[in-house]
Each structure stands twice: as C-alpha cells, then as structure tokens.
N, C-alpha and C positions, 0 to 999 in steps of 0.2 A: 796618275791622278785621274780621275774623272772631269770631263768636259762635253757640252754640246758641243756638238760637230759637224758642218754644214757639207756633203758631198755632192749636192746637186737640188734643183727643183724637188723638192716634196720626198728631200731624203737628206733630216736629217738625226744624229742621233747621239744618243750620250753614251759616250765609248770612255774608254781608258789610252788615254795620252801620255806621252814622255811629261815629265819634271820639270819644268822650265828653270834656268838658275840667272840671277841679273850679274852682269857683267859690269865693268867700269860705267858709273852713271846711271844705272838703273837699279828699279826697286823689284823686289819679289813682294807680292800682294798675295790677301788672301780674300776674294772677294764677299762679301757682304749679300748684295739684291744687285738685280740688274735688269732693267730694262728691256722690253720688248719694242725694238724702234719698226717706224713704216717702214724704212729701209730693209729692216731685217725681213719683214713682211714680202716684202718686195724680192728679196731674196730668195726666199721659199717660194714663195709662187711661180717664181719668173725667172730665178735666176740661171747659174751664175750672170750679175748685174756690173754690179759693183768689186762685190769678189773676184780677182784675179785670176785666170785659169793657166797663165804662164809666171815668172816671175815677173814680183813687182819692180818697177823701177826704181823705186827709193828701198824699200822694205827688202826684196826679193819673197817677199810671200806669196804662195798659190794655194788654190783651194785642195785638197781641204783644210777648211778655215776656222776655228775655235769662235765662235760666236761671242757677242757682249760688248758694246761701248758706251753704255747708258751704266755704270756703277761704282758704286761705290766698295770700299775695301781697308782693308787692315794689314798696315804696314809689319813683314813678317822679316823680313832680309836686306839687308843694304847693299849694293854695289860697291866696289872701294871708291872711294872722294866723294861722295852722298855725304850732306850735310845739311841737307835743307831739313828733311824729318827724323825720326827716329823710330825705331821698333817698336810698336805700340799700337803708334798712332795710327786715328782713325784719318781717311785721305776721302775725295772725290778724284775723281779720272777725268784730264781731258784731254780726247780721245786724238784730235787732230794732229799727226804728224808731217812735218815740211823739211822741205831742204834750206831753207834759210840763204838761201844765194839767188833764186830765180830773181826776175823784174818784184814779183809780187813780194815775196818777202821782204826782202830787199827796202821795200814803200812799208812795211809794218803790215799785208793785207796777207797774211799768213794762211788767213781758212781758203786762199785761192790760189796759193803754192802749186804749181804747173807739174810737181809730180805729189802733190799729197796723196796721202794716205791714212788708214784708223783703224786704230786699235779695236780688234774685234770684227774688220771684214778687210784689210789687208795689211797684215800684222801678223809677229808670229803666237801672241795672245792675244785672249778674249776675256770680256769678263764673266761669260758664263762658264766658270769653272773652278775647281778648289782652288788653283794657285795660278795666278797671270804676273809676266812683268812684262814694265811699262819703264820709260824714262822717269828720272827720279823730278825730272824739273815739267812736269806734266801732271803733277800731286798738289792736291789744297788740301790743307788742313784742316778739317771739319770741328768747330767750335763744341764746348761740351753742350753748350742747348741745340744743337740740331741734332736728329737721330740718323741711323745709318740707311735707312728708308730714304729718307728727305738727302742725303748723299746722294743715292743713285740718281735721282731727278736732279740735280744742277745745269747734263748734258742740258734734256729736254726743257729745261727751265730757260738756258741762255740762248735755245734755238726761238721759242716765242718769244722773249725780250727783245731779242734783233731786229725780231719782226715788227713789233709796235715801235722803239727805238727807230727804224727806219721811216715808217713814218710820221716821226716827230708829232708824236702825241703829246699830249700836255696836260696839266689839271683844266677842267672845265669843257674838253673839247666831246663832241658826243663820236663815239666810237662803235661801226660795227664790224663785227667778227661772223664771218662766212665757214660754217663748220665750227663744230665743238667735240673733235677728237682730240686726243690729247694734248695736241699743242694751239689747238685754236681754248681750248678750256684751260690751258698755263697763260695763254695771251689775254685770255678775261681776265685772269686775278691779277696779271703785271700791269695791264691796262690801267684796274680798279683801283690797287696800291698808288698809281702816280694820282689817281683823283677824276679818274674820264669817265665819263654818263653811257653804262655799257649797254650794246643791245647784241644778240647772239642769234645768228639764221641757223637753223641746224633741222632738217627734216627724219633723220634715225631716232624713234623716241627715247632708245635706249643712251644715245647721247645726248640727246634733249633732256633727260631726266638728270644726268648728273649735271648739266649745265645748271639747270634750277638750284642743284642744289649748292650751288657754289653760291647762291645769293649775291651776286656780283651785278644782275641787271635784269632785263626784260629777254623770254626766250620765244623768238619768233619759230614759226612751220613756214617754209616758204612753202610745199601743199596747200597751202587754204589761204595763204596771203601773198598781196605782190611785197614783198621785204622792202622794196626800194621807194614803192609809193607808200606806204604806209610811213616809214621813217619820214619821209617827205613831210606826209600830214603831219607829224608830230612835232615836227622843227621847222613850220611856218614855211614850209614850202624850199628849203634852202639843203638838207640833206647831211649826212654825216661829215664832220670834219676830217676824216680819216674812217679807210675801211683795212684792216685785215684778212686776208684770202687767206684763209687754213683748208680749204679744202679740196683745194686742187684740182676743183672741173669745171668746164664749159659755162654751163650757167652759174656758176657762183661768182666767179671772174668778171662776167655781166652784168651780175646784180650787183658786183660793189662797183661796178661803173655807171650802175643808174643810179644808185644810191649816195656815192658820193658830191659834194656842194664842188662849185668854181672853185678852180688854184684849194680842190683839196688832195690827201693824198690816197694812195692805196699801198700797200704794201703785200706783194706777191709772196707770200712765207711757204703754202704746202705746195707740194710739187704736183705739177702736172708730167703725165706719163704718158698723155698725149699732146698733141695739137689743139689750140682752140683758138677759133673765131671772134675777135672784137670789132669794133667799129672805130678807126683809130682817129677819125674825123673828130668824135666826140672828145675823146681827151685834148685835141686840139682847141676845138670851141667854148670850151667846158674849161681848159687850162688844169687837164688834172695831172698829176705827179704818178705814173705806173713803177712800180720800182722793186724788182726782186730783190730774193737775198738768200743767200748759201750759206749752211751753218751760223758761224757765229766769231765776233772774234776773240782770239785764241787767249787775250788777258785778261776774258771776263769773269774767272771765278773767283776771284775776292770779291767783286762786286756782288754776284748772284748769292753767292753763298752769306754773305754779310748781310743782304734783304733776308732771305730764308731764317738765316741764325734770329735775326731781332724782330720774327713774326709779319712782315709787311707781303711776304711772298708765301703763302701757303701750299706749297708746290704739292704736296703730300694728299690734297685732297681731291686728286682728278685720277687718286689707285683706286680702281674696279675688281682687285685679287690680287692675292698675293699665292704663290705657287711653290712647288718643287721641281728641280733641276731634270726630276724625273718624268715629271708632267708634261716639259714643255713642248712636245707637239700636241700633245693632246684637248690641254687646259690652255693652251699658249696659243701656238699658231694658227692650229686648225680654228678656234675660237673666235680670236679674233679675224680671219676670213672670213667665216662663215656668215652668210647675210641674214641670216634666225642668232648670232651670236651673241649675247649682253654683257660683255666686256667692252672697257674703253680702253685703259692702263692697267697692262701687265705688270708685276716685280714679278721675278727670277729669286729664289732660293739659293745661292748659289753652295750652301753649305750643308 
C-alpha cells in the first residue's frame, strides 16, 4: 500500500509499505483526510523529534515512520472481540497511546502516561496512508451530520478546547487569543461557541485573513498596535479575563501577560521550542494563573465530536487546502514552512 513516510529532516516520501492486518482488539482503517500537525511540521524540519530512532518503549516503533494522527477513516476490518464498531462505519482517531499502569494513568491523566506514545510518529501506523490500524477502543463514531473532513479535525479540535477549558473561560468573559494558526483559530470558534467577547493578535496577514473570516471577534496586528494596552483601553483599563498562548514565542507569552486583568488566567497551549523570558514578579503582583497544557484528555471525543456533529464547533472552517497524498511535501510541508506560504490548515488525501 502506499504511505507518507518520514526517514529523516527534509526526507520524506510516499513509498510503498507492507499491509498492516489488526490483531486481537484492533481495527484495520481506511483513512479518509488527515491532518498536517506542527508536530509533524517540526518533524520535517528538525527532526527526528518526537519520532523514535531506536525502539519505542511502549510501541517498540522506530523511524521510519508512517506519518498522520490528525484523521479520520473508514472502518474496513475487525480484529477478533471488536465490538464496539462495525465495518462500514465512519470512525475519528485518537491518536494518544498509554500504558495504563504508570502514576499518571493510574489518576485518569492518560495524555501524560510516562511512556505515551501516537499513532502516526511512534506507532507502527499513520494515518497518511491507504490502510492504518489502530486500537479498536481508540475509534468514535462519527454521526451521519458531520463529514469525514470535520473527522479528521476532532485531534486539533480537542487540542484548542483544552486550551480554553484550562483556563476556565466562561460566557461573557473577554477572551484573547495570541496567534491564529490553526489551533489558536479552533480556540476562537471553541471560545465563541461557549459565549466569550473574542479578540485575536495574529501579525502573518495570511493568518490574520482567515481569522477575520471566522467572524468570531476583533483581529488585532500586534505590528502597529500594543495588543495589551489596547485591550486595556477597551475594557476600562482591567484587561482580558483569560488569554490563550497559540503561538508559542517570546513576545506573545508577554503580551498575554500584559494583557491579562488580576487573578485572571492564561492558558500556555502552542509550544514553545525555545526558552522565553517573563517577569514572574508580575504574575505574583498581578495574581495571574500561567498554566500549560499537553494534548488533551483522552475521553474527549464524544464530547468534541458531539459540539461538531450539532454545528456549535465549526472546526472545518480554519482548512486553507485540501491536498493529495502525492503532494504532500510539496503542497503540504514545504508550504506550510515557507514564510512567503498562504496556507494555515492542511487535509491529506489519503485516498
């Protein structure tokens, strides 16, 4: 079968791979679309990162690696004692694998399992490819009103949820969002859905353009404005009730620490890949709440998928291209690096 296939930094390719067949408990999938994640981003450019380059310790996976954990799929094969879906059906993926024994598990905190691992960068499938298995109890059931598009978004959908979820946003609270890549523009509409006064700093106009058109709030340039005193002025000098960090640098980290009000929160969601400098005096003075967050957790797809399914989560409208399996370095990765590149959200063809 054909598959992307990750062999190193800035090599990778769509080759022809072994069959995969699902064993007791797992399903043979036929993927749908999939996802182009920062991680995988980050793989390409940088890696092997995340990818394994000896065996994994839960998986025993090494690169090279069958790319994809942002999709959705069509259930083709059963494992024996599979019962939960059937052959047919349309499934979402979540990607997160644990061992269910460490401390973290253990506590129900599963996306932080001390040997996790994911399907699509250390796993022996991906969902960039004709046919992936996966655990059978790792599958949601995708309703007949969502499309198989809006499947593959659920990952990236429950990773900006967690992020506004963490900092207990609410209806009525004013809300800014630091970056509008894909997951800072899923955390606008999850924001908007629960009822919060959105405002979005985002200085790439190409991601500043699809922010707009999400119609979800006000789209700041932090180039030509202070983001934080501005908000300030608008809200009588008191500041956001909550900021979301999507964009994972130095100065934005900043800015939602100037921007946020006393005992308000922030919520750490995109990664930083370096070091950055705060002022931790302030959070103290200030009583503000800094609080990352990893993934997601691992029972959120009934939920997500249940916003999505009854229209309150539009996940679907922050795809910038939709592609083929055949394109993907060229339309996909290189694209999305590229700092001339006008793509936000990738889908994968996988078919």
């Amino acid at each position: 079968m054909k598959a992307a296939v990750f062999h190193g930094a800035h090599d990778i390719r769509v080759e022809e791979v072994g069959t995969p067949r699902p064993l007791a408990g797992e399903v043979l999938l036929r993927p749908y679309w999939c996802g182009i994640c920062g991680t995988d981003l980050h793989e390409y450019a940088m890696g092997p990162i995340v990818i394994p380059s000896s065996p994994h310790a839960l998986t025993g996976a090494t690169a090279p690696q069958v790319l994809g954990h942002e999709f959705s799929a069509e259930v083709v094969e059963l494992g024996a004692g599979v019962t939960n879906v059937t052959v047919g059906q349309r499934v979402s993926v979540m990607p997160l694998l644990y061992c269910g024994q460490c401390y973290y598990c253990r506590r129900g905190l599963n996306h932080l399992c001390r040997s996790m691992a994911c399907v699509g960068l250390s796993y022996q499938s991906g969902g960039i490819a004709e046919l992936a298995v996966v655990p059978a109890t790792h599958v949601s059931i995708l309703p007949d009103s969502m499309t198989e598009l809006q499947g593959a978004l659920v990952e990236p959908g429950a990773v900006a949820a967690y992020g506004v979820d963490t900092a207990q946003v609410r209806a009525g609270d004013t809300v800014l969002i630091t970056g509008a890549g894909p997951i800072g523009a899923l955390a606008a509409l999850y924001a908007s859905s629960i009822g919060a006064n959105i405002f979005i700093s985002e200085l790439n106009p190409t991601r500043a353009a699809l922010a707009r058109s999400l119609d979800v709030g006000e789209v700041l340039d932090p180039s030509k404005v202070d983001v934080a005193a501005w908000l300030k002025d608008h809200t009588d000098g008191i500041g956001a009730d909550a900021v979301i960090e999507c964009s994972g640098n130095e100065r934005a980290l900043q800015t939602a620490i100037a921007a946020v009000r006393s005992a308000g929160r922030i919520s750490q969601t995109g990664l930083h890949t370096r070091a950055a400098a705060i002022d931790p005096m302030v959070l103290s003075e200030h009583d503000i709440t800094l609080s990352g967050t990893w993934c997601y957790p691992v029972t959120d797809w009934p939920r997500i998928i249940d916003l999505i399914s009854r229209g309150r989560y539009p996940v679907e409208k922050v795809v910038s291209a939709q592609i083929s399996m055949d394109d993907i370095v060229a339309k996909g990765f290189e694209t999305l690096l590229s700092p001339t590149g006008d793509q936000v959200k990738v889908l994968v063809n996988a078919r």
